[in-house]
C-alpha positions in Angstrom: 2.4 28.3 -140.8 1.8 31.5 -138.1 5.2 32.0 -135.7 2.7 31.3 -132.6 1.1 28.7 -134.1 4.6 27.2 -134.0 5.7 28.6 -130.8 2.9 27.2 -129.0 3.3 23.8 -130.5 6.7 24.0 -129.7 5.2 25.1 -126.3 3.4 21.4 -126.3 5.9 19.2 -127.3 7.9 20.6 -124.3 6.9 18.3 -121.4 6.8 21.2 -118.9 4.6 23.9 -120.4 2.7 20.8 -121.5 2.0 19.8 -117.6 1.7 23.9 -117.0 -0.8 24.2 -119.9 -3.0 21.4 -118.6 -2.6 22.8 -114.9 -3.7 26.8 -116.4 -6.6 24.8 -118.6 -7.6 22.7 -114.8 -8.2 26.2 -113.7 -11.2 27.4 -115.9 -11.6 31.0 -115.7 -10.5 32.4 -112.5 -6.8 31.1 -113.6 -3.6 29.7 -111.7 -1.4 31.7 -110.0 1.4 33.4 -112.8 4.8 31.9 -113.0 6.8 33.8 -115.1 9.5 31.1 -115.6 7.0 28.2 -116.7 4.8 30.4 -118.5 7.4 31.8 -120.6 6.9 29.6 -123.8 2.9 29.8 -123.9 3.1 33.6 -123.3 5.3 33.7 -126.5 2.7 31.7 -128.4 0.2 34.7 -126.9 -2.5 31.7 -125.8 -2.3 33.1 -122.3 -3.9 36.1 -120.7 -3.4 38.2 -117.4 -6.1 38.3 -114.8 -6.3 40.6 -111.6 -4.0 39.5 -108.6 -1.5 38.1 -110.8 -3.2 35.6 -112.2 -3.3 33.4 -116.0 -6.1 31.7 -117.9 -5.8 30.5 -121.4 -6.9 33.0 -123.9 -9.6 31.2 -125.8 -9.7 33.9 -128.0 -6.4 33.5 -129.0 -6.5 29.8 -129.5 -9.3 30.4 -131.8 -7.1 32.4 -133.9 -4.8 30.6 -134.4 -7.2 27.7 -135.5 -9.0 29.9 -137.7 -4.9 31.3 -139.3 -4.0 27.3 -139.5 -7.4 26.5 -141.2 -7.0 29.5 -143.8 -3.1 28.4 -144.3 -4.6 24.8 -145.6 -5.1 24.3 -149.4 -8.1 24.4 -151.0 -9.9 21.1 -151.5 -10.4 20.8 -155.1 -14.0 22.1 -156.4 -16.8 19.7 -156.9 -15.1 16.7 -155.9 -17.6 14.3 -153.5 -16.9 13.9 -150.4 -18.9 11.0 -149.1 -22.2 9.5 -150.9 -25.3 10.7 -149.6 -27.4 7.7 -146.7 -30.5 8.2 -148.3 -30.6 5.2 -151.3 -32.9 6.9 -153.5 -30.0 10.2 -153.7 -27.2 7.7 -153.3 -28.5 5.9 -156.4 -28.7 9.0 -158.0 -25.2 10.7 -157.2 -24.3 6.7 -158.8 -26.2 7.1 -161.6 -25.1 10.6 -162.7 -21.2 9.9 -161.9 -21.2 6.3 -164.0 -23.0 9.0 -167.0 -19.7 11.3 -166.3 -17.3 8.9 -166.2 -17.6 6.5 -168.7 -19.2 7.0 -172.4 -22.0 4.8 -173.0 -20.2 2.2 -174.8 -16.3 2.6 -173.5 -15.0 0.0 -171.9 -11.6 1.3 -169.3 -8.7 -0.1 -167.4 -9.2 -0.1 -163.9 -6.2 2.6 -163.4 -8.1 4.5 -165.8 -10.9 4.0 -164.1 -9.9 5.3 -160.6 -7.2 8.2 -162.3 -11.0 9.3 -163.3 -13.1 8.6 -160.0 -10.1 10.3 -158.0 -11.0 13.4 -159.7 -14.2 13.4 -159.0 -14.4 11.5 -155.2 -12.3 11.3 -152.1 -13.1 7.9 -151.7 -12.1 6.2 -155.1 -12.2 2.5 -153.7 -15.6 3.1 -152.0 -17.6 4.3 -154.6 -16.5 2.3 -157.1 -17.7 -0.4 -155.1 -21.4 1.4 -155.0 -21.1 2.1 -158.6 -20.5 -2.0 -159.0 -22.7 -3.1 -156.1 -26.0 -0.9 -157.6 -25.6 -2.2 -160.9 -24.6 1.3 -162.3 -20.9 0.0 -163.5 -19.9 -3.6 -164.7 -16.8 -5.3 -164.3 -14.5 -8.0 -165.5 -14.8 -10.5 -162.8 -11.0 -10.0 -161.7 -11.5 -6.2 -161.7 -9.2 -5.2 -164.6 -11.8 -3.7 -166.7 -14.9 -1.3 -165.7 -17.8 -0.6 -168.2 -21.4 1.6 -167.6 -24.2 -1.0 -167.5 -27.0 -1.1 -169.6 
């Protein structure tokens, strides 16, 4: 994680430059008046900038980049994995179709561990869709949910 990323969290969690953030935020872009004390922790995180007559504003700028550093720091999500099923029934039924074809062989009949070890590879929501792969008729199950099977 950036150093001002951290400083200006830090900056957050302290209940005064909190308060003082909010109060240089209240004032849009003409600023607050500077107070070198107060604004001593957010102009270490560099979120602050000077105006004329000894004024401060938040930098958007700066809080931008260190969104932007924070959000290249995070991992990458794992290729090709779904992220939510599509609204639309006639591509939801689709997506269903072609993951019960990639999970399970036509005849293979699966654990449910098994079963989500392989939908969690594929989806972010494992219990989710294997409820639409159930509820649409692409998957069949034991009726206490310890086996999973393609339908025919």
């Amino acid at each position: 994680m950036q150093p001002q990323l951290i400083q200006f969290l830090a900056a957050l969690v302290n209940g005064r430059s909190r308060a003082r953030f909010a109060e240089i935020v209240g004032g849009g872009d003409d600023g607050v008046a500077a107070d070198e004390r107060q604004d001593r922790l957010l102009s270490g995180a560099g979120v602050l900038k000077q105006l004329v007559d000894g004024r401060v504003a938040v930098d958007d700028a700066a809080l931008r980049a260190l969104l932007d550093g924070a959000r290249a720091a995070l991992p990458e999500k794992p290729g090709g994995k779904l992220e939510q099923l599509p609204r639309q029934h006639r591509l939801r039924l689709e997506v269903l179709r072609g993951l019960g074809t990639e999970l399970l062989g036509a005849d293979e009949e699966v654990s449910e561990p098994e079963f989500n070890a392989r939908l969690a590879e594929r989806v972010d929501d494992v219990p989710g869709v294997r409820r639409a792969l159930v509820d649409e008729g692409v998957v069949d199950r034991k009726r206490d949910g310890s086996r999973y099977w393609r339908a025919s």
